[in-house]
MOPAC internal coordinates of N, CA, C and O (Angstrom, degrees):
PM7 1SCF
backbone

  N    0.0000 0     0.00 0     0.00 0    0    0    0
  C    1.4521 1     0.00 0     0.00 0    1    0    0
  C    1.5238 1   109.00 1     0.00 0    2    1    0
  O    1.2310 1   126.08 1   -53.09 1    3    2    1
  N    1.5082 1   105.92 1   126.91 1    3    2    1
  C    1.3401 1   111.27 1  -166.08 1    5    3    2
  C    2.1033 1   110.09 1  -100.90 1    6    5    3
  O    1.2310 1   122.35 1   -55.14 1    7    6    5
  N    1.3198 1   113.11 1   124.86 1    7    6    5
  C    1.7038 1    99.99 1  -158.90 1    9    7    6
  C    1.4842 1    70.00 1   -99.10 1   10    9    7
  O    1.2310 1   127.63 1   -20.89 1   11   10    9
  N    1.7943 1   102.92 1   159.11 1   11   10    9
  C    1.5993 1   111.67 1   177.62 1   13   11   10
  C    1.9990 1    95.05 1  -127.20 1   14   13   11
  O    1.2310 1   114.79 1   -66.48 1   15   14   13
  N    1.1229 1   127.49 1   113.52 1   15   14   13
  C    1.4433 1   126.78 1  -154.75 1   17   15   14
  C    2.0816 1    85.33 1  -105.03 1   18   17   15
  O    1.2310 1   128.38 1   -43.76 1   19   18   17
  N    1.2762 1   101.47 1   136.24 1   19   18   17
  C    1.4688 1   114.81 1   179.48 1   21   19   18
  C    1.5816 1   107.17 1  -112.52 1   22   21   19
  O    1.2310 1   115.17 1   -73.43 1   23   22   21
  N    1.4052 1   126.77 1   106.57 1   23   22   21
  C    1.2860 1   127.28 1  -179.72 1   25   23   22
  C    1.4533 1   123.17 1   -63.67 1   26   25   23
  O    1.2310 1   117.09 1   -60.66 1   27   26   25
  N    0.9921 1   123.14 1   119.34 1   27   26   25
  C    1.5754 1   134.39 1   177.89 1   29   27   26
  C    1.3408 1   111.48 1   -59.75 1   30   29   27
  O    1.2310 1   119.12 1   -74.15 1   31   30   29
  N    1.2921 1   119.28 1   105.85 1   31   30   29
  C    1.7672 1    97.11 1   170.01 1   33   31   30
  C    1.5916 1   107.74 1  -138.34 1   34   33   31
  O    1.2310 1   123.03 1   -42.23 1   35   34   33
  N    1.3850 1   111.81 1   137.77 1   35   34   33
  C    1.1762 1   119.05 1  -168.13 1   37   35   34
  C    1.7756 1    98.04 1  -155.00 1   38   37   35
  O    1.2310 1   124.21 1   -20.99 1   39   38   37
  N    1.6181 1   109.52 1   159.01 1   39   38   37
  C    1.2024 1   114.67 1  -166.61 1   41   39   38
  C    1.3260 1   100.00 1  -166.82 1   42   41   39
  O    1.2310 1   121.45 1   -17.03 1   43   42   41
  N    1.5133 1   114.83 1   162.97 1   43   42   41
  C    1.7862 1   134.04 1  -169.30 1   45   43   42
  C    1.1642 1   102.38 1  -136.33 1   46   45   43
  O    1.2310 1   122.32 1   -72.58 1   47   46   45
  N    1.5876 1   113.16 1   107.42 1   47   46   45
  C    1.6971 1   100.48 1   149.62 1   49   47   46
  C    1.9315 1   114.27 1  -135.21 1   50   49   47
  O    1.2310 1   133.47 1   -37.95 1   51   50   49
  N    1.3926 1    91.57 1   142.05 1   51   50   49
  C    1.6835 1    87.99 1   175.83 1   53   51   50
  C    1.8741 1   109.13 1   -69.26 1   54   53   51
  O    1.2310 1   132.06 1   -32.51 1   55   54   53
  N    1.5695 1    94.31 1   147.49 1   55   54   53
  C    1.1055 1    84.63 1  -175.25 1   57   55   54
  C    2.0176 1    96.60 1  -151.43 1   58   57   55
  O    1.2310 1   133.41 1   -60.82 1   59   58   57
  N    1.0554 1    91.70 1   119.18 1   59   58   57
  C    1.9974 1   100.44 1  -169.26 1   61   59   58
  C    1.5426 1   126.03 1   -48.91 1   62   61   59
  O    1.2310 1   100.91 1   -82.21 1   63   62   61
  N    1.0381 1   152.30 1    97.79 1   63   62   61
  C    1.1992 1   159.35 1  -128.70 1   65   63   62
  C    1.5639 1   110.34 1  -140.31 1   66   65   63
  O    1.2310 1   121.23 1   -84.92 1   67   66   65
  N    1.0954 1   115.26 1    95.08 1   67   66   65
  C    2.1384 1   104.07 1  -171.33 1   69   67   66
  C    1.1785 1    95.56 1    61.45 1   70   69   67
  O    1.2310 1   107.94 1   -91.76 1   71   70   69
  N    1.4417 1   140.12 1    88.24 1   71   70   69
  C    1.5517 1   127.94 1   143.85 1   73   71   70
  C    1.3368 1   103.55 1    67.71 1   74   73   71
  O    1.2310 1   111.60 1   161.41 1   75   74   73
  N    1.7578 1   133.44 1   -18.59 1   75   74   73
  C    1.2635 1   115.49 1  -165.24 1   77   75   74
  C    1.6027 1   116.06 1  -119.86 1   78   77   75
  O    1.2310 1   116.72 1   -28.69 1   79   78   77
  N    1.0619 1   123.85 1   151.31 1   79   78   77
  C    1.5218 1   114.13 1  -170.10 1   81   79   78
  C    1.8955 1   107.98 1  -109.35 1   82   81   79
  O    1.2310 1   128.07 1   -65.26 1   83   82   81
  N    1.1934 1   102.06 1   114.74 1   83   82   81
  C    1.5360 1   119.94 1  -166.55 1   85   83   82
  C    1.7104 1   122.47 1  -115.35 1   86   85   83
  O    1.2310 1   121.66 1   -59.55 1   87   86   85
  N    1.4171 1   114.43 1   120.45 1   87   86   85
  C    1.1575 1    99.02 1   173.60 1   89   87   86
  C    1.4912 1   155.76 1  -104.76 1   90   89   87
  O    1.2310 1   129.35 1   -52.96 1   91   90   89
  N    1.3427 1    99.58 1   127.04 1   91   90   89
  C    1.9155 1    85.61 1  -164.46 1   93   91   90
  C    1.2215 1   109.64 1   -96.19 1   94   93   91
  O    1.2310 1   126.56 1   -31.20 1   95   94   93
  N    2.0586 1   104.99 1   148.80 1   95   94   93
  C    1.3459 1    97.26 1   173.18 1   97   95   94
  C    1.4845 1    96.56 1  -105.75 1   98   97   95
  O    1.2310 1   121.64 1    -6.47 1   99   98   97
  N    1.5603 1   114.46 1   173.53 1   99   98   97
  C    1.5984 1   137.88 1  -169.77 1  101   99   98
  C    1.1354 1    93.29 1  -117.21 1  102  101   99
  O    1.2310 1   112.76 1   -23.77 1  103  102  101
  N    1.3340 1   131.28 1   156.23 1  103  102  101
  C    1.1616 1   134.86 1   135.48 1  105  103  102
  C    1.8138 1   103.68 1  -150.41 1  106  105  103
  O    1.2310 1   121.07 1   -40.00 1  107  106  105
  N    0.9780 1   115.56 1   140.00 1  107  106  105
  C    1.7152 1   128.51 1  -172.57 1  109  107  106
  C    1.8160 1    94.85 1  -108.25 1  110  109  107
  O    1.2310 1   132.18 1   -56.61 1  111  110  109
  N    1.9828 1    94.08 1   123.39 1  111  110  109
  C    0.8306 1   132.13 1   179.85 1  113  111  110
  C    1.8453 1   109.80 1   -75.09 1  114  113  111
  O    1.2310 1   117.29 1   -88.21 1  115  114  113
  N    1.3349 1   122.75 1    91.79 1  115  114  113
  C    1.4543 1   125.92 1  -172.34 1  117  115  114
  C    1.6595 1   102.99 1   -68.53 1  118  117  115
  O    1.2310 1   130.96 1   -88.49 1  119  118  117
  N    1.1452 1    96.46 1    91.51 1  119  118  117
  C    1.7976 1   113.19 1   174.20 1  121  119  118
  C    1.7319 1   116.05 1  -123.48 1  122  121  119
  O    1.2310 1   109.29 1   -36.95 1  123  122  121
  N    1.1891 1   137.68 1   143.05 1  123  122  121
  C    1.2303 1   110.88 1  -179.62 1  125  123  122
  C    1.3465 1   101.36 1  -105.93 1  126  125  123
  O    1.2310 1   119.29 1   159.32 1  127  126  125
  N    1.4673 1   118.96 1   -20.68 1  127  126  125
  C    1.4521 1   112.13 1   173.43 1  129  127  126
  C    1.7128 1   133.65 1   -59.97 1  130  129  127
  O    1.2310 1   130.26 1   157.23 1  131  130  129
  N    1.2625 1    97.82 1   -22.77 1  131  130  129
  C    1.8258 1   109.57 1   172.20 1  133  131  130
  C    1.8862 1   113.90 1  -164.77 1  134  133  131
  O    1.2310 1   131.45 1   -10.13 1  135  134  133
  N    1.0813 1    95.51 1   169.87 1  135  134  133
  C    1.5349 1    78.66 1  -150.41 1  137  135  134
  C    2.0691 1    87.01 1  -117.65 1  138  137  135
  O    1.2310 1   133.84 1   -62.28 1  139  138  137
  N    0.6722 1    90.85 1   117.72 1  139  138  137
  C    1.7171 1   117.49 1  -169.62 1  141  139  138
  C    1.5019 1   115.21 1  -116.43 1  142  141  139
  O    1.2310 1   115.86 1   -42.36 1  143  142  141
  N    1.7281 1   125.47 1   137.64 1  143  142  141
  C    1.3986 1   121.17 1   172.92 1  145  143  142
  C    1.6753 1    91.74 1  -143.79 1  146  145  143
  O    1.2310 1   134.88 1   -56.63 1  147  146  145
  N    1.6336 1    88.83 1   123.37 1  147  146  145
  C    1.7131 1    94.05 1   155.02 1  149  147  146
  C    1.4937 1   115.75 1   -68.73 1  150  149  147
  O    1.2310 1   127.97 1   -21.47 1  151  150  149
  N    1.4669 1   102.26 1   158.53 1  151  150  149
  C    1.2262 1   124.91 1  -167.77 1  153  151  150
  C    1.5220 1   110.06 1  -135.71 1  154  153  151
  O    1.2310 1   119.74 1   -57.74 1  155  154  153
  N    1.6310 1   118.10 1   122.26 1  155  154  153
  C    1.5312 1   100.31 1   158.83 1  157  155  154
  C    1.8223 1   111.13 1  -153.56 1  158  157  155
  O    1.2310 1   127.98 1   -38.79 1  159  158  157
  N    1.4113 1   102.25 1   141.21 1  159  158  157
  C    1.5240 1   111.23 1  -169.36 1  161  159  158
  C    1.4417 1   105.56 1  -127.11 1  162  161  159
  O    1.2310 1   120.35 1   -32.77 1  163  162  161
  N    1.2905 1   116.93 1   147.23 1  163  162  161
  C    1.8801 1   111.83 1   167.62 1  165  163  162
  C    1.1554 1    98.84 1   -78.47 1  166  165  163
  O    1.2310 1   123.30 1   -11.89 1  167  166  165
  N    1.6997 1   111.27 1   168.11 1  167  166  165
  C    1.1147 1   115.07 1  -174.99 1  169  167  166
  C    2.0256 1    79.99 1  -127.33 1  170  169  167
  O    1.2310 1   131.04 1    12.86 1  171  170  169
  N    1.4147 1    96.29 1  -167.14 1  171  170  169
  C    1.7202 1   101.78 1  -148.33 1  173  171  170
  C    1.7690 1    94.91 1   -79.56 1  174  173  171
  O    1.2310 1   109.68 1  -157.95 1  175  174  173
  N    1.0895 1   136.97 1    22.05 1  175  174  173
  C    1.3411 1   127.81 1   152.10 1  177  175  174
  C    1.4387 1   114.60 1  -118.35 1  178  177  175
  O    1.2310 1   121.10 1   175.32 1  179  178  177
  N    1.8357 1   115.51 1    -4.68 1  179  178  177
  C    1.5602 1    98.40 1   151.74 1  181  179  178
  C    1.8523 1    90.03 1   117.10 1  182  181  179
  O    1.2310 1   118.52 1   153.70 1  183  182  181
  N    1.4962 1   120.43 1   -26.30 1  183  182  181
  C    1.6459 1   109.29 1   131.03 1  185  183  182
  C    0.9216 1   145.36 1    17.66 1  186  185  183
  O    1.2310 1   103.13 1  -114.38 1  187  186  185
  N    1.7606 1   148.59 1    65.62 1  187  186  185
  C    0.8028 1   117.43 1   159.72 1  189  187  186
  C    1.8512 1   143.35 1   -43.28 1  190  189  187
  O    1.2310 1   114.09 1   -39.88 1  191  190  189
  N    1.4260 1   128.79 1   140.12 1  191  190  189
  C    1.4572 1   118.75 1   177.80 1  193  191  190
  C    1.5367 1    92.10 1  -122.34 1  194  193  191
  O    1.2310 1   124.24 1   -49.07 1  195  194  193
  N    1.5066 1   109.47 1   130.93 1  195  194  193
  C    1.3744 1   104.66 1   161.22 1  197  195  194
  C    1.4156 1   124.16 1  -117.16 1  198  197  195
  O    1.2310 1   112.59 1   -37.25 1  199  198  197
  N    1.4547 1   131.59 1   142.75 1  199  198  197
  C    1.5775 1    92.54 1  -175.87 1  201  199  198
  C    1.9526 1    70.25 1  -153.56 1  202  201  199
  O    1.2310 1   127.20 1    11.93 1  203  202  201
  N    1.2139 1   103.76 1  -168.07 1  203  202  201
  C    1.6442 1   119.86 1  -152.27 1  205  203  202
  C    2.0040 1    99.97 1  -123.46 1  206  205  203
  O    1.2310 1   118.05 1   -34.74 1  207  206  205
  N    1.1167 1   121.32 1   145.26 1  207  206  205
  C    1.3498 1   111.16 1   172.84 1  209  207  206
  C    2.0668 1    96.88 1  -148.48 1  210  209  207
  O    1.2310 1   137.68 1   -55.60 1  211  210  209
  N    1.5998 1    83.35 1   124.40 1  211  210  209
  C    1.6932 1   112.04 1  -179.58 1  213  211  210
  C    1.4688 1   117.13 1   -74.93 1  214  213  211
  O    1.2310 1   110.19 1   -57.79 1  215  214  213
  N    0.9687 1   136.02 1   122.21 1  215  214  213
  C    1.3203 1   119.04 1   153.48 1  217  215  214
  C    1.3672 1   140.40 1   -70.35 1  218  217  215
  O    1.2310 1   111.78 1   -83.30 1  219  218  217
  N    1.4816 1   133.09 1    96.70 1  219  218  217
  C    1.1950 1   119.84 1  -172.35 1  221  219  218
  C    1.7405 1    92.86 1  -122.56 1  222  221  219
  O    1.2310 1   138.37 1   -45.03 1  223  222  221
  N    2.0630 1    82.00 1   134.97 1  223  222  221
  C    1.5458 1    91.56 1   162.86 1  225  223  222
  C    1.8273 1    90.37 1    92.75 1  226  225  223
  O    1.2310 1   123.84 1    37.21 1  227  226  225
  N    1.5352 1   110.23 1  -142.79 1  227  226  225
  C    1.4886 1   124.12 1   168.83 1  229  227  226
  C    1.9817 1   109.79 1   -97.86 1  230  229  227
  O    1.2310 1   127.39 1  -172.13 1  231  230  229
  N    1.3293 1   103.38 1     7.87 1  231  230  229
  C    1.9809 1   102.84 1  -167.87 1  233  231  230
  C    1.5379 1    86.17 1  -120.29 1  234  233  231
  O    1.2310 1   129.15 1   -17.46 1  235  234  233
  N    1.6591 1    99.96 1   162.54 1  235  234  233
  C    1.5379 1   128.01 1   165.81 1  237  235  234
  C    1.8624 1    99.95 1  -106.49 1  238  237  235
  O    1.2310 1   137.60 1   -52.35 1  239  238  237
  N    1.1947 1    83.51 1   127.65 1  239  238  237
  C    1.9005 1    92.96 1   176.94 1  241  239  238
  C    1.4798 1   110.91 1  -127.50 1  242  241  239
  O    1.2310 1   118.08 1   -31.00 1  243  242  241
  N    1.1025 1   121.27 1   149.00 1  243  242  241
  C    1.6843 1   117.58 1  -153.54 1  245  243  242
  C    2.0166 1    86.22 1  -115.33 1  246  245  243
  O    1.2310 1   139.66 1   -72.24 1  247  246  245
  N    1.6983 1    79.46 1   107.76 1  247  246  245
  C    1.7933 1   111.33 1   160.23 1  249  247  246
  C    1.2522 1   116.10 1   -31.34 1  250  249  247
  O    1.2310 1   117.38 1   102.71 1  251  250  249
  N    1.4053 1   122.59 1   -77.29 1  251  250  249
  C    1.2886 1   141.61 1  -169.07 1  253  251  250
  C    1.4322 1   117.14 1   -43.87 1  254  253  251
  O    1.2310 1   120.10 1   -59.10 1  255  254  253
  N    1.5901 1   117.42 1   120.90 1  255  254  253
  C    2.0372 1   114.97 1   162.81 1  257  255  254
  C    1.4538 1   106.26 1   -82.56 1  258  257  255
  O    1.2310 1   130.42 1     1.28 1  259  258  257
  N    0.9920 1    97.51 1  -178.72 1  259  258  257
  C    1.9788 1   138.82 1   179.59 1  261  259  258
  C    1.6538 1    88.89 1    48.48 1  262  261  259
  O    1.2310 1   106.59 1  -129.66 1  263  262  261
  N    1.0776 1   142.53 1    50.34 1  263  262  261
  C    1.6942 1   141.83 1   152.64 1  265  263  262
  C    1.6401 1   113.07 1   -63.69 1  266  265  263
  O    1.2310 1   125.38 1   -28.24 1  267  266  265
  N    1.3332 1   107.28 1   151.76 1  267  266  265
  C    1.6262 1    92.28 1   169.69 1  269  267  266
  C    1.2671 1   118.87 1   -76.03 1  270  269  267
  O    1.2310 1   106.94 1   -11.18 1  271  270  269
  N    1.2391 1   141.91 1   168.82 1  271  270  269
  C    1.5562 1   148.05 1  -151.71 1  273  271  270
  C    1.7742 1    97.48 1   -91.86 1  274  273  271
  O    1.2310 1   119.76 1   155.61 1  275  274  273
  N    1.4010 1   118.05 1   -24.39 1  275  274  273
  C    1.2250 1   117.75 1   175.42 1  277  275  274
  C    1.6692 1   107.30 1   -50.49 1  278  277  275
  O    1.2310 1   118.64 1   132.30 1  279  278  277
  N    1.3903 1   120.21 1   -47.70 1  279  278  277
  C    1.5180 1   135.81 1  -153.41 1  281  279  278
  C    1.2939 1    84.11 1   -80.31 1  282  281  279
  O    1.2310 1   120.34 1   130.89 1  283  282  281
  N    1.3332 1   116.96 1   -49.11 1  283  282  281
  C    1.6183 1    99.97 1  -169.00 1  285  283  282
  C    1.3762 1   135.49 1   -58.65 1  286  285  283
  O    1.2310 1   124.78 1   165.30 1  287  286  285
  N    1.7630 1   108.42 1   -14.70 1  287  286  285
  C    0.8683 1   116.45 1  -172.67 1  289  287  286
  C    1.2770 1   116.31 1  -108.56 1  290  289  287
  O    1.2310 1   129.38 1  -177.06 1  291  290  289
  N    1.1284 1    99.52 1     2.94 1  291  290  289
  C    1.9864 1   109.24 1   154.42 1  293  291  290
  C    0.9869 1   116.10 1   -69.92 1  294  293  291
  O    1.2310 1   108.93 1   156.20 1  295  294  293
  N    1.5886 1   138.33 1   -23.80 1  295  294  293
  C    1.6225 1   155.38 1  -152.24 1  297  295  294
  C    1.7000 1    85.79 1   -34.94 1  298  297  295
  O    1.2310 1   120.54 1    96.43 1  299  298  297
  N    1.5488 1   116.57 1   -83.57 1  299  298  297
  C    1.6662 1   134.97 1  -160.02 1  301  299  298
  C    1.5589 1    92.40 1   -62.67 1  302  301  299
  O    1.2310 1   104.91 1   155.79 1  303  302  301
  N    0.9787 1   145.52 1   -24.21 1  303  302  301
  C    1.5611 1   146.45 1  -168.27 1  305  303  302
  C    1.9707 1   106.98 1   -75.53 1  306  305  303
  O    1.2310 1   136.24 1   122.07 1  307  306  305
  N    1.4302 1    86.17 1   -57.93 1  307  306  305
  C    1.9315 1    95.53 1  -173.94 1  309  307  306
  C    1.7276 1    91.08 1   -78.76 1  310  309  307
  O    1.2310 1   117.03 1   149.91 1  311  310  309
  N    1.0578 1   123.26 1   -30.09 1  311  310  309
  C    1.4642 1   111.52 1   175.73 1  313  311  310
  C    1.4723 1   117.72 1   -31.26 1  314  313  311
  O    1.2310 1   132.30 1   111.78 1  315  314  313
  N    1.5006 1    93.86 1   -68.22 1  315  314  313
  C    1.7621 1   112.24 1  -178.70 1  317  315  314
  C    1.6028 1   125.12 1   -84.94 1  318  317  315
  O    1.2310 1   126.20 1  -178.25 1  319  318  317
  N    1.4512 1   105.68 1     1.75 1  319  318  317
  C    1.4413 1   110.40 1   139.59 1  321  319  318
  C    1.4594 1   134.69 1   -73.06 1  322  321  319
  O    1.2310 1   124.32 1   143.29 1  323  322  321
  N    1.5964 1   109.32 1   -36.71 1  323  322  321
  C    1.2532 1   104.65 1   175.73 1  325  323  322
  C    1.3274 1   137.29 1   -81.47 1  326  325  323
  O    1.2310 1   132.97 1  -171.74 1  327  326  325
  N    2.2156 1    92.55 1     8.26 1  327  326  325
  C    1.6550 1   109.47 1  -139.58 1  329  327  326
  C    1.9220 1    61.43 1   -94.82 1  330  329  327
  O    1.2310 1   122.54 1   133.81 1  331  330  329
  N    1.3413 1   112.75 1   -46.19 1  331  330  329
  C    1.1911 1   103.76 1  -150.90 1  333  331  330
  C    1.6678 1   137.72 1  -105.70 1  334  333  331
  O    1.2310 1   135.86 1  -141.15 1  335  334  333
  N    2.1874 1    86.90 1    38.85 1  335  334  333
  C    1.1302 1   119.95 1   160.30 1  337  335  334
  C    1.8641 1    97.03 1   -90.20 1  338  337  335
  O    1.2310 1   113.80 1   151.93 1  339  338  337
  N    1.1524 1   129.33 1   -28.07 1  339  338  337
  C    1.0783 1   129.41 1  -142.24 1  341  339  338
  C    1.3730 1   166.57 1    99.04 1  342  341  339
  O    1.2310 1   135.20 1  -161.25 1  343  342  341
  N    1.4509 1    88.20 1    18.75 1  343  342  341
  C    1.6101 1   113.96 1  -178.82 1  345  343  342
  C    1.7247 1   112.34 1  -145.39 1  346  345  343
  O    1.2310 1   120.10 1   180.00 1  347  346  345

């Protein structure tokens, strides 16, 4: 009997957003069909937001509609955080 072990990987970094410094967590979705990482940050009353970001191409682009416009404009920001965990 063959066990197949799936590595957990997840990570935190603050990262400044409007004047404000916010933290997101990562966590990578173990799929082999596409390569996906949840995402979740408070927003300014303490909120969790969670939403999902895809990789297409060499960039991470965030899946999820109706987000606030703040998140969206992290899109190129969490890109090159996740570029520069290594994936």
């Amino acid at each position: 009997m063959m066990l197949h072990f799936t590595k957990n990987i997840h990570f935190t970094r603050l990262v400044k957003i409007s004047d404000r410094l916010r933290e997101f967590n990562f966590r990578r979705v173990p799929d082999a069909n596409e390569q996906l990482f949840h995402v979740d940050v408070s927003d300014d009353r303490g909120n969790r937001i969670v939403f999902k970001l895809r990789k297409q191409d060499t960039r991470w682009h965030i899946v999820d509609q109706g987000l606030p416009q703040w998140i969206y404009s992290t899109d190129k920001v969490l890109s090159e955080v996740i570029s520069e965990e290594g994936f």
